[in-house]
VEXDO-217769 format. One line per 3 residues: number of its first residue (from 1); their letters; for each residue x, y, z of N, C-alpha, C, O. Coordinates in Angstrom, 2 decimals, m for minus. Atoms other than C-alpha are relative to their C-alpha. Layout:
REM residues N
NUM	A	X:Y:Z:X:Y:Z:X:Y:Z:X:Y:Z ~ ...
//
This chain:
REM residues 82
1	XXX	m1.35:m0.27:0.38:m15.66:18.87:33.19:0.93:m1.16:0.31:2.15:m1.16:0.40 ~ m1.33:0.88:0.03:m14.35:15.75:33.61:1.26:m1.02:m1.00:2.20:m1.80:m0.81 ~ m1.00:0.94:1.07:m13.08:14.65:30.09:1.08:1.15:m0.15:1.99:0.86:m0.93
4	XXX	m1.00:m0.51:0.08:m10.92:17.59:30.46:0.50:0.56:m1.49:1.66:0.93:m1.69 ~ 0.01:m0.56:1.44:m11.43:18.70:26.57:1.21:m1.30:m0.85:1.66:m1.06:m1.97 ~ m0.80:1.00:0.62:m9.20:15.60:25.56:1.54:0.68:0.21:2.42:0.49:m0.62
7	XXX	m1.44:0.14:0.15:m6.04:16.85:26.70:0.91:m1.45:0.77:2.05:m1.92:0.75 ~ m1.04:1.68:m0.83:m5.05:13.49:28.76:0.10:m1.07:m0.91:0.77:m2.07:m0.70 ~ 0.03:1.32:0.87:m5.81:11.38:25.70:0.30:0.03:m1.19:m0.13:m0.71:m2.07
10	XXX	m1.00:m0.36:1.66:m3.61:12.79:22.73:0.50:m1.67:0.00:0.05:m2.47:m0.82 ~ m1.13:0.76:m0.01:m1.31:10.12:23.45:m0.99:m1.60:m0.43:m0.49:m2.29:m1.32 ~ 0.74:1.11:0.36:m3.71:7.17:23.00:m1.15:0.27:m1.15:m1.60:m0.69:m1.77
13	XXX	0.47:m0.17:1.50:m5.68:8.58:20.18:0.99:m0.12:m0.66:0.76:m1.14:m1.32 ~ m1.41:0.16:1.01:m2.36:8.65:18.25:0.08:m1.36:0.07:m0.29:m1.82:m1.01 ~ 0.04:1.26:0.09:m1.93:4.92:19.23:m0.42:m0.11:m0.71:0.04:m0.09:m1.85
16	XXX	0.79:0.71:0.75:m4.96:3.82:18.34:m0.11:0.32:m1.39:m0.49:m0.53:m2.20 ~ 0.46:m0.29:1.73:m5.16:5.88:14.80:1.49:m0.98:m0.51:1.43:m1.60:m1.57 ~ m1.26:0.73:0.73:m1.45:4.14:14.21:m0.21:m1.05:m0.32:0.27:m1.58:m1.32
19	XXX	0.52:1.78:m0.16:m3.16:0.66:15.10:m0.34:m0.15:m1.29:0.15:m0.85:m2.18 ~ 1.30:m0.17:1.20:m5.78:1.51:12.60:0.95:m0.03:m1.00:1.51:m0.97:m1.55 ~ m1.33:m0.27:1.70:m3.44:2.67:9.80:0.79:m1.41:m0.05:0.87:m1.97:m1.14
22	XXX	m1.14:1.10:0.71:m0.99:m0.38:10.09:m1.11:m1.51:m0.04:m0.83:m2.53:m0.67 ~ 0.78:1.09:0.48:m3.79:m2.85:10.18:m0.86:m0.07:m1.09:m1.02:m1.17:m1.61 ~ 0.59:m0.36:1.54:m5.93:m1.40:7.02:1.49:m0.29:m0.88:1.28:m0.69:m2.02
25	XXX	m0.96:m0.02:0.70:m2.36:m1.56:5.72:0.81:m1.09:m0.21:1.65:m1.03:m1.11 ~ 0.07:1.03:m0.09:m1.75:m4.83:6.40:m0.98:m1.08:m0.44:m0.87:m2.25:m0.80 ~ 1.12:1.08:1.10:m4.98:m6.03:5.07:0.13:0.31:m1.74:m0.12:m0.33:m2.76
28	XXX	0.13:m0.19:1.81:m4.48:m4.26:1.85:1.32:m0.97:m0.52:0.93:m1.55:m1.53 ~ m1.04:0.21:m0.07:m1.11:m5.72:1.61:m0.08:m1.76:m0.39:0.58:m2.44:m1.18 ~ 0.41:1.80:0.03:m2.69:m9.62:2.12:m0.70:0.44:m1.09:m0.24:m0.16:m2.06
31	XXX	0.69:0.26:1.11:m5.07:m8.61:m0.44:0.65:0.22:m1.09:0.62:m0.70:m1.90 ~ m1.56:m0.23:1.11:m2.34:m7.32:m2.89:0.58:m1.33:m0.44:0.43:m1.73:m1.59 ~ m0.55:1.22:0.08:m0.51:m10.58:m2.44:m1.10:m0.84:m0.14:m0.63:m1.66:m0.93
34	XXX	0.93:1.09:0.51:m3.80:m12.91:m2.84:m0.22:0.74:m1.46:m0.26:m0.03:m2.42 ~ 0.11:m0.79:1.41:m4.20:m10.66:m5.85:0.92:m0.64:m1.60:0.61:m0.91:m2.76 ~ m1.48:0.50:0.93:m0.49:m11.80:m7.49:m0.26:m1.12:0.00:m0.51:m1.78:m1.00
37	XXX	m0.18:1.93:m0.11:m0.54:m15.25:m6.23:m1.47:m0.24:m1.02:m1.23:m1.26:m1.67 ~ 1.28:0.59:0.49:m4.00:m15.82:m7.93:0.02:0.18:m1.37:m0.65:m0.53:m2.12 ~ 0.08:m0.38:1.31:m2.91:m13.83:m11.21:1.54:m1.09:m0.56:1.70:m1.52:m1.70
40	XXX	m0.93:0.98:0.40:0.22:m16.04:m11.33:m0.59:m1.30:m0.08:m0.13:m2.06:m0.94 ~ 0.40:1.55:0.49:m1.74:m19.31:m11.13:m0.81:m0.10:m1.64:m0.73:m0.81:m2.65 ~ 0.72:m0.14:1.63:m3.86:m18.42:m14.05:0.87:0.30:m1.34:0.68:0.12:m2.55
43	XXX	m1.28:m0.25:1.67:m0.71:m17.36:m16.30:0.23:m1.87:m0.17:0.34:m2.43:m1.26 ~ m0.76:0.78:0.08:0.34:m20.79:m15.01:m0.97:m0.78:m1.02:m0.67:m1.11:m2.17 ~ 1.09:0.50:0.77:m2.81:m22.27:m16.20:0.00:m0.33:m1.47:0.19:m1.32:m2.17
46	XXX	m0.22:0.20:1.66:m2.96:m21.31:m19.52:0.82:m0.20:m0.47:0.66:m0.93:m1.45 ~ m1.36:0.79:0.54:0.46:m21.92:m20.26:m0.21:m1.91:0.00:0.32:m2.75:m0.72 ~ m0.25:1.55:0.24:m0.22:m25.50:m19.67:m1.47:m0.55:m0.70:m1.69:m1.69:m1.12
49	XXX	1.11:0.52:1.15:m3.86:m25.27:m21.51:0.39:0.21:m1.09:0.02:m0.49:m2.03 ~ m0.86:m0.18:1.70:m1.81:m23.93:m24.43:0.42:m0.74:m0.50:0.35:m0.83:m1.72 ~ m1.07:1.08:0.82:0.48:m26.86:m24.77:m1.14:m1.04:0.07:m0.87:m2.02:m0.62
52	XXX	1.08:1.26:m0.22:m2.61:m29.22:m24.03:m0.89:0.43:m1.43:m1.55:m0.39:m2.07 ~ 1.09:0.00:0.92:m4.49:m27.59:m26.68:0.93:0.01:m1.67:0.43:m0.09:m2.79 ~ m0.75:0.61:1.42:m1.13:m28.00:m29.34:m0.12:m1.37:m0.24:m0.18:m1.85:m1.37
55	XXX	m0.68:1.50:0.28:m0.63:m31.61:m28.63:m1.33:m0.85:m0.10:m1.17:m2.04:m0.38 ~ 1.41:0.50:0.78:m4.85:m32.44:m29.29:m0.15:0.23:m1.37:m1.11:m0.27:m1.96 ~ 0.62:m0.78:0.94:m4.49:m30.46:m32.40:1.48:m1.08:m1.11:1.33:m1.63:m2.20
58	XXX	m0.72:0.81:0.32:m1.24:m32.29:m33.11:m0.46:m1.78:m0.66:m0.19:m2.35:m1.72 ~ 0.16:1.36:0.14:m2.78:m35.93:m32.49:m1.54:m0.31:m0.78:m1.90:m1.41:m1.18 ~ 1.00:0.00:1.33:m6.13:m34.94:m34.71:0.62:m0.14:m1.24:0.29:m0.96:m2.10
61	XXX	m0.10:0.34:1.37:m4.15:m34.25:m37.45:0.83:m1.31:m0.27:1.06:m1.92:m1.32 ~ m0.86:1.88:0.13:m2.19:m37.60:m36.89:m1.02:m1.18:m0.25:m0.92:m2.19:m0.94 ~ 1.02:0.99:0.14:m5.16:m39.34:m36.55:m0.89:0.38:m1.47:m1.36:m0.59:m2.06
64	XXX	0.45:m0.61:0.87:m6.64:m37.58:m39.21:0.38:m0.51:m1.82:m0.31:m0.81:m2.79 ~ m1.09:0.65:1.18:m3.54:m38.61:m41.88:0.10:m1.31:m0.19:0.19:m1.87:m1.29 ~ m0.03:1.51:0.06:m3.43:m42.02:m40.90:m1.30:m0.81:0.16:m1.37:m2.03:0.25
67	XXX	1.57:0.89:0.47:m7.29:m42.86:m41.19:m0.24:0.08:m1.61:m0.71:m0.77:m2.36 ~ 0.01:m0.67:1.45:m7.22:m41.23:m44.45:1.00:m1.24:m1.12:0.95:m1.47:m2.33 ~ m0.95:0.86:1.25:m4.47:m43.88:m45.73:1.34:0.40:0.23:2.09:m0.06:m0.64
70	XXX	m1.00:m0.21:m0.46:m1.43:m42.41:m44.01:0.90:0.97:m1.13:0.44:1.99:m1.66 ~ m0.33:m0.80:0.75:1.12:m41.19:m46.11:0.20:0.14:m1.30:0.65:1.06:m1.98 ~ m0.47:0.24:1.13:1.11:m43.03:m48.93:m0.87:1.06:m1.11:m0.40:1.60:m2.11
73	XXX	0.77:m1.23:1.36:m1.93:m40.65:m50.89:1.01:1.22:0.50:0.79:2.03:m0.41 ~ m0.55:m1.07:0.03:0.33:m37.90:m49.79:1.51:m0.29:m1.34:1.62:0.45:m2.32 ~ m0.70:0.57:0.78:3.33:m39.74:m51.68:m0.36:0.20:m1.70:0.25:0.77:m2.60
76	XXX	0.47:m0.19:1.26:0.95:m40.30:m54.58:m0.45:1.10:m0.55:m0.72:1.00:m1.74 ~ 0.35:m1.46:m0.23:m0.01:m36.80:m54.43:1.77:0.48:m1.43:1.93:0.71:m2.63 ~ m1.38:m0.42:0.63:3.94:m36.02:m55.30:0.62:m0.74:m1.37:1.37:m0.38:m2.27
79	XXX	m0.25:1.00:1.73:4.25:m38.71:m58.14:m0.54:0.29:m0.60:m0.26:m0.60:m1.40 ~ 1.13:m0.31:0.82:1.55:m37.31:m60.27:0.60:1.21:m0.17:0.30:1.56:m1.31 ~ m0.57:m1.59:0.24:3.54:m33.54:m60.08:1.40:m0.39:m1.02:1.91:0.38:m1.83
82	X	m1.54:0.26:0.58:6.72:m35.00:m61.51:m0.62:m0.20:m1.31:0.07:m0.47:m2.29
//
């Protein structure tokens, strides 16, 4: 009879379950936030593979026009409609 059926140790079971609770709650909390921060770098990401993948698509067809003879067959293109 000496644990006394747990009446001397309400008071520190309650602690410790509070401990418990605000530290599971605190980890979810870091993982939440590594969660955002990680989904915000990847928006950032593609936002800047987006403009990387206009301004290749841009300088193909530049390169593209001006191997070809630039603009003048486009020119001659429009003189032949008239």
């Amino acid at each position: 009879m000496t644990d006394n059926f747990g009446l001397f140790n309400r008071g520190k079971n309650k602690d410790k379950k509070e401990d418990r609770n605000s530290k599971r709650k605190d980890r979810r909390d870091h993982r939440i936030e590594k969660i955002k921060v990680l989904t915000d770098k990847a928006v950032a990401v593609a936002q800047k593979r987006k403009w990387l993948v206009f301004l290749i698509g841009i300088g193909l067809i530049a390169y593209f026009v001006i191997s070809t003879g630039g603009f003048s067959t486009i020119l001659q293109l429009l003189k032949f409609k008239r």
